[in-house]
C-alpha positions as CSV (number, residue, x, y, z in Angstrom):
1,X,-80.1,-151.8,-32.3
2,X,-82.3,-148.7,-31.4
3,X,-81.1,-145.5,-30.2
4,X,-83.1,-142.6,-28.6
5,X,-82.2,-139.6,-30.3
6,X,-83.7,-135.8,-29.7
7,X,-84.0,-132.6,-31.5
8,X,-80.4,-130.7,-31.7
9,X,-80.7,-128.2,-29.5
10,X,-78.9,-125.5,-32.4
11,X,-79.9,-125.9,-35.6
12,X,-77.8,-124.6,-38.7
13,X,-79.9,-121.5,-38.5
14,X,-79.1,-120.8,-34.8
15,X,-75.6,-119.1,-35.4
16,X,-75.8,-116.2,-33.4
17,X,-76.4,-118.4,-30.0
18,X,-73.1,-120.1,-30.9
19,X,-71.4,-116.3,-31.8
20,X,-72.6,-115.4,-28.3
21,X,-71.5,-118.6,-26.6
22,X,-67.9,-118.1,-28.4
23,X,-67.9,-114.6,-27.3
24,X,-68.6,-115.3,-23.8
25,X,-72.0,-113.9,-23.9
26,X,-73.5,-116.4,-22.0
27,X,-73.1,-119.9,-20.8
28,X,-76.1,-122.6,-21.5
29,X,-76.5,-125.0,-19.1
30,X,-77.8,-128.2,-19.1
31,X,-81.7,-128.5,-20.1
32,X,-83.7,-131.4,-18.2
33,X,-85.7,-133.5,-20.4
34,X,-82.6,-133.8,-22.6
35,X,-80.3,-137.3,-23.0
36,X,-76.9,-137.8,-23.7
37,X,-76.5,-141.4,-23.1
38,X,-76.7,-143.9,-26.4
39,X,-76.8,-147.7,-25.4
40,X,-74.8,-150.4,-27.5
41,X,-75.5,-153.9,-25.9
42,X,-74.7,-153.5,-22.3
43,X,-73.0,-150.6,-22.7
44,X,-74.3,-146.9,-21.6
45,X,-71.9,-144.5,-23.4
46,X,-72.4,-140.6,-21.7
47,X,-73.2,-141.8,-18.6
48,X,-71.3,-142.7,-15.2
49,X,-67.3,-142.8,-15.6
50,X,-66.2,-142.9,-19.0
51,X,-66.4,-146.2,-20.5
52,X,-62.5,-147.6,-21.4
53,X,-62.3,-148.2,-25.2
54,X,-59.5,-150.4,-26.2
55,X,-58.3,-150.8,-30.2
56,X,-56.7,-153.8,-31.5
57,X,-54.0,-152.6,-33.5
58,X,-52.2,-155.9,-34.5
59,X,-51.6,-156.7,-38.3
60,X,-52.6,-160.1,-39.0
61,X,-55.3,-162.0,-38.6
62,X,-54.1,-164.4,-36.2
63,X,-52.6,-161.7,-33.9
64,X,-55.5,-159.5,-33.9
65,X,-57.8,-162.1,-32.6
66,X,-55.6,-163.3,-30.1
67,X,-55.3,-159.7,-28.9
68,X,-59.0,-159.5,-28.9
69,X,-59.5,-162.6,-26.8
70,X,-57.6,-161.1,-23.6
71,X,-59.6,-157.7,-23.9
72,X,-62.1,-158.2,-21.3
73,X,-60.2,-159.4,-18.8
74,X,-57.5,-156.6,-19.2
75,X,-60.4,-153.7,-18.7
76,X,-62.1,-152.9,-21.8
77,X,-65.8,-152.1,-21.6
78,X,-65.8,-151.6,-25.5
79,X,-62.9,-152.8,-28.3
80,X,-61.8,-150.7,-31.2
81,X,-60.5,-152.4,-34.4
82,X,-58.1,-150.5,-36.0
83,X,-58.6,-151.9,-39.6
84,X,-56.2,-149.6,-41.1
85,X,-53.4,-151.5,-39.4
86,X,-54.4,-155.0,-40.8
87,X,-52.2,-155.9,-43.4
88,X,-55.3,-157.0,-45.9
89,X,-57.7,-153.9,-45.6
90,X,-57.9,-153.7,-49.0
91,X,-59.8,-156.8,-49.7
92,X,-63.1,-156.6,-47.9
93,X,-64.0,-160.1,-48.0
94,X,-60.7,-160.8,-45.7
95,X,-62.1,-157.7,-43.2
96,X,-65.5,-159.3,-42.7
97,X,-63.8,-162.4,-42.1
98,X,-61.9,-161.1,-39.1
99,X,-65.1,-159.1,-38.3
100,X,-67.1,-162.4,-37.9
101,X,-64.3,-164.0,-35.6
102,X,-64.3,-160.4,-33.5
103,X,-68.0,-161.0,-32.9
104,X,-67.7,-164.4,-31.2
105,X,-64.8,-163.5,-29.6
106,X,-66.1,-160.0,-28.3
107,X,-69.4,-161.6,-27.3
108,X,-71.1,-159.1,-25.0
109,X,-68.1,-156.4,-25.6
110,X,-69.5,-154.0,-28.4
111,X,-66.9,-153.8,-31.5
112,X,-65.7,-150.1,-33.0
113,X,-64.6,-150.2,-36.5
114,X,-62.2,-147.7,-37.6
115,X,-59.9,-147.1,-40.6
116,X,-58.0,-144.4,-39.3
117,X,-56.8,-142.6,-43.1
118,X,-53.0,-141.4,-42.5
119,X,-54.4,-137.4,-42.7
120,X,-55.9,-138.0,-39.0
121,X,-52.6,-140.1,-38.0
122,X,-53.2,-143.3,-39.2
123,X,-51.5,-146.0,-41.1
124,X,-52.7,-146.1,-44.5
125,X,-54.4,-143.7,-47.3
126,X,-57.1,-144.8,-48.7
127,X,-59.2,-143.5,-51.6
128,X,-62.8,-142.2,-51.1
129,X,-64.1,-144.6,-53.3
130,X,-62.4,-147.8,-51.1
131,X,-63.4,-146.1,-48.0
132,X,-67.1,-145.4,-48.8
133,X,-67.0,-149.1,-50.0
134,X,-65.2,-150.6,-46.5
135,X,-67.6,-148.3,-44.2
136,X,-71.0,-150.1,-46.2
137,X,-69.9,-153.3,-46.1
138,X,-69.1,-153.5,-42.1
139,X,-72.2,-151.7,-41.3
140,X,-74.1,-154.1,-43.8
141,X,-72.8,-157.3,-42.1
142,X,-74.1,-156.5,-38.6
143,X,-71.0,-157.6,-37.2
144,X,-70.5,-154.1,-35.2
145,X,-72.0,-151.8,-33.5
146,X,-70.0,-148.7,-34.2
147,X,-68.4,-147.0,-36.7
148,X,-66.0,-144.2,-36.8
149,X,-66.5,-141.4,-39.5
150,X,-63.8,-138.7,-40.3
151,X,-66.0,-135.8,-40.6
152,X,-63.9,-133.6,-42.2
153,X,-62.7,-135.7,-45.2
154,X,-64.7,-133.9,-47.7
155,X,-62.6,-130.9,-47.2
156,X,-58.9,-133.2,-47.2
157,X,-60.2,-134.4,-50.4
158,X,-60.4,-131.0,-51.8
159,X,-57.0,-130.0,-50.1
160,X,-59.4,-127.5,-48.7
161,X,-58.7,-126.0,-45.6
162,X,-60.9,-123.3,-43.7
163,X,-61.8,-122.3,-40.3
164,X,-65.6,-122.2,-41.0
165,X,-67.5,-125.4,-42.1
166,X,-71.0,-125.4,-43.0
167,X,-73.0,-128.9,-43.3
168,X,-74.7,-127.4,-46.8
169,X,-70.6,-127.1,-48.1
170,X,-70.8,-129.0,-52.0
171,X,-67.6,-131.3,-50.6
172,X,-69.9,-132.2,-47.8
173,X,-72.4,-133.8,-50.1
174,X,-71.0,-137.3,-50.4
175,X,-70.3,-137.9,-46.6
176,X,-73.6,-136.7,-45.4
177,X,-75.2,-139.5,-47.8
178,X,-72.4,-142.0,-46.4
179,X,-73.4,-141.3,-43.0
180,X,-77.3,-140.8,-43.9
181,X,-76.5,-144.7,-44.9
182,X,-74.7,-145.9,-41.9
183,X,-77.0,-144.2,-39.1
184,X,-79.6,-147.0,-40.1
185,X,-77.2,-150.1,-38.9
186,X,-74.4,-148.4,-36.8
187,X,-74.0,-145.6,-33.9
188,X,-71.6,-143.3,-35.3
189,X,-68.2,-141.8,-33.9
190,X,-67.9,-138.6,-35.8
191,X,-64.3,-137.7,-35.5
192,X,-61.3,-135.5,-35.9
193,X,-57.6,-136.1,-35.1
194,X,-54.9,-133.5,-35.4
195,X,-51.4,-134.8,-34.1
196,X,-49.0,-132.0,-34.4
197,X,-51.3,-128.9,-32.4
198,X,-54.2,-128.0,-30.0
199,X,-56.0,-125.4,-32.1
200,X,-57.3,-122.8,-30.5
201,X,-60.8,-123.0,-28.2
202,X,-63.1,-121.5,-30.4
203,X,-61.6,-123.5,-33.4
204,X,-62.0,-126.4,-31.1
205,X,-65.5,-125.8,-30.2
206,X,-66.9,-124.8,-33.8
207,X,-65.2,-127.9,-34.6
208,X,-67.4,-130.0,-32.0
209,X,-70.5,-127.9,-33.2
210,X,-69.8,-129.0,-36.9
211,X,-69.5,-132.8,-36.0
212,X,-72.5,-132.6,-34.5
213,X,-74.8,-130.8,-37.2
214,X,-73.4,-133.3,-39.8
215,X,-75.4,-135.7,-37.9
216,X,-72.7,-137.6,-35.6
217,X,-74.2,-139.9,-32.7
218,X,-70.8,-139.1,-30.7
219,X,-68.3,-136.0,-32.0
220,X,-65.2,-136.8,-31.0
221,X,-61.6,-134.3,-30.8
222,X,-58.4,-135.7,-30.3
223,X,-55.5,-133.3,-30.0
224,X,-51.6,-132.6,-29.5
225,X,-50.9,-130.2,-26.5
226,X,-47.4,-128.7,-26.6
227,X,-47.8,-127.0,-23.2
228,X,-49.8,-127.1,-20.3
229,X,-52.2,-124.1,-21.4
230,X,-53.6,-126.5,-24.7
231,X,-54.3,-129.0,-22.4
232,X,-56.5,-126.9,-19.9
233,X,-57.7,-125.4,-23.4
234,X,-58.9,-128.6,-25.0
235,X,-60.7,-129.6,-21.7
236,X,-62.6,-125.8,-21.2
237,X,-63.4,-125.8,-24.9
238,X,-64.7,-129.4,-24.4
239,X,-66.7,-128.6,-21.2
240,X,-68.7,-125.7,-23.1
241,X,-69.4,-128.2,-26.2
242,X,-71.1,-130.6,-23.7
243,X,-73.4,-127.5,-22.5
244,X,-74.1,-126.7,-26.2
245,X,-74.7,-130.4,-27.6
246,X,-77.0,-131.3,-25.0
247,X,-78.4,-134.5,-26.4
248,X,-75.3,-136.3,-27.5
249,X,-72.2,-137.9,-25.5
250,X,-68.6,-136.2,-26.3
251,X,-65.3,-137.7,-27.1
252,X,-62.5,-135.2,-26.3
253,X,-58.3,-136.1,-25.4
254,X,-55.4,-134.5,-25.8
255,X,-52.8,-136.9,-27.0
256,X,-48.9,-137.5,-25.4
257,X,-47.5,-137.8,-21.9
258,X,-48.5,-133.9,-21.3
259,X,-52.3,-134.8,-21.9
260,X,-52.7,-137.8,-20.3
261,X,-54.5,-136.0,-17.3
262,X,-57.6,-135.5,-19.9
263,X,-57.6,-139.5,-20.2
264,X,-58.6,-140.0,-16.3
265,X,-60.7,-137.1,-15.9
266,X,-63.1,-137.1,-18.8
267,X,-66.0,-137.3,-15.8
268,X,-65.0,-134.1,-14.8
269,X,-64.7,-132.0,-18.4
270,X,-67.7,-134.0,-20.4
271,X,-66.0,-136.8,-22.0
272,X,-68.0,-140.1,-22.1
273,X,-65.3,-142.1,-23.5
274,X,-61.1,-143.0,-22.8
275,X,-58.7,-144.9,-24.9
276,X,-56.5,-146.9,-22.7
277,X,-53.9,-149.9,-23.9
278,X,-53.3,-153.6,-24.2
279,X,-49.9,-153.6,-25.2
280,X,-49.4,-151.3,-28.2
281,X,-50.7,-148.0,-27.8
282,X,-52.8,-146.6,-31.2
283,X,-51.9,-142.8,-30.1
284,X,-49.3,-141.9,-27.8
285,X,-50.3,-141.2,-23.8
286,X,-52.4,-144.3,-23.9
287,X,-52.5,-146.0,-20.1
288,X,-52.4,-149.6,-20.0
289,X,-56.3,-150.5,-19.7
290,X,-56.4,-152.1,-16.6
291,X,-54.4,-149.3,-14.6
292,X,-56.9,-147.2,-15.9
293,X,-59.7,-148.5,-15.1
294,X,-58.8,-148.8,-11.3
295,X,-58.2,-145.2,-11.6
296,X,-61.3,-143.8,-12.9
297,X,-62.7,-146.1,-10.7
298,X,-61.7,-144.4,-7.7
299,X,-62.2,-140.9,-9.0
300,X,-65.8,-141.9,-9.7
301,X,-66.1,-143.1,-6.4
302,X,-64.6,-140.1,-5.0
């Protein structure tokens, strides 16, 4: 698999273009010459409608592939496997297993593999050591063709919270050489999840710029509104972090029944990606994959 990739269009040095964007300064556009669309098989991810990823979140092996086996039919253009929800994780040999069985299953659909740790919401903890261990071996066995990353583990680890992250951070040291590792088999989803609030825009977007000068093919935000003002918030600050990370496609929802407006209009804000549903939901505000489709459909068509 070969991706295109360009210069960054901010370095690390570059902070005062960011102060000035976050201060309302001024507003960069998009520069021609520059691409934001990375191609997995078939699949053209930051261009068109956003493209309908659907996770498998079933627990044993025998569910999860028979969930996998309706997937295309119900709407997805690429599957998620929610690893952290299968009930033998732990043992890698058992994961590589299923991963195998995805792949001939999947065929043309490209496979995301994600252990979701239970900081960012999902089912299990898991100790750095077991998941540097579980992200090497999938990416080693060519069996998909992304991976998700929680960017900001290094400072979890630490129990080290801060509104400023810097990529030369010591606790950043270990995933930058994870991810350094990963880049050469697998596109990677650089993510962060945070289930109870929508943090403020510049917190969102210095977020976003983070993601993406850790080295992230695709940053991705997810985020709980409690009113109607974080969800117009999550989709500004998401808009302007499109215009600063030129080169890359962007991930950005905000989570529940109150944000589900952000999973339909991604086109419109800068998101290249939705989450929609086949059955179970993996985070709440999910629309069944099929009634979502038909709806950005018609939006794209306008």
């Amino acid at each position: 698999m070969r991706i295109e990739k360009t210069e960054s269009a901010f370095g690390e040095q570059d902070s005062s273009l960011d102060e000035a964007c976050l201060s309302g300064a001024f507003c960069i556009g998009t520069v021609k010459g520059k691409c934001r669309m990375i191609k997995v098989k078939n699949l053209e991810i930051g261009t068109g409608r956003p493209k309908i990823c659907v996770p498998v979140i079933e627990k044993t092996r025998g569910d999860i592939l028979a969930q996998a086996k309706c997937m295309k039919e119900k709407g997805a253009e690429l599957v998620e496997w929610r690893a952290d929800f299968f009930d033998e994780v732990q043992n890698p040999e058992c994961v590589l297993e299923v991963l195998l069985e995805l792949q001939c299953i999947l065929t043309e659909l490209p496979l995301l593999f994600t252990f979701r740790t239970a900081k960012e919401g999902g089912e299990k903890h898991i100790l750095w050591e077991q998941y540097e261990t579980l992200l090497k071996a999938v990416a080693e066995s060519g069996t998909v063709e992304l991976i998700d990353v929680e960017i900001f583990r290094g400072y979890d680890e630490r129990l080290h919270q801060k509104k400023e992250w810097r990529v030369t951070d010591v606790c950043n040291r270990r995933m930058l050489d994870l991810m350094d590792e990963l880049k050469r088999k697998v596109v990677l989803i650089g993510s962060y999840h945070d289930f109870e609030k929508t943090p403020s825009q510049e917190e969102i977007l210095r977020r976003f710029l983070f993601i993406d000068r850790m080295g992230a093919d695709i940053p991705k935000m997810a985020v709980m509104p409690k009113e109607r003002e974080d969800v117009l918030r999550l989709m500004e600050a998401a808009c302007l972090a499109e215009r600063l990370i030129m080169e890359k496609p962007l991930i950005a929802m905000s989570m529940g029944a109150l944000g589900a407006i952000t999973r339909v209009s991604g086109e419109t804000f800068g998101s290249a990606v939705t989450f929609g549903c086949v059955g179970k939901e993996s985070a709440p505000g999910q629309l069944e994959a099929g009634r979502l489709r038909s709806i950005l459909d018609t939006l794209h068509r306008g």
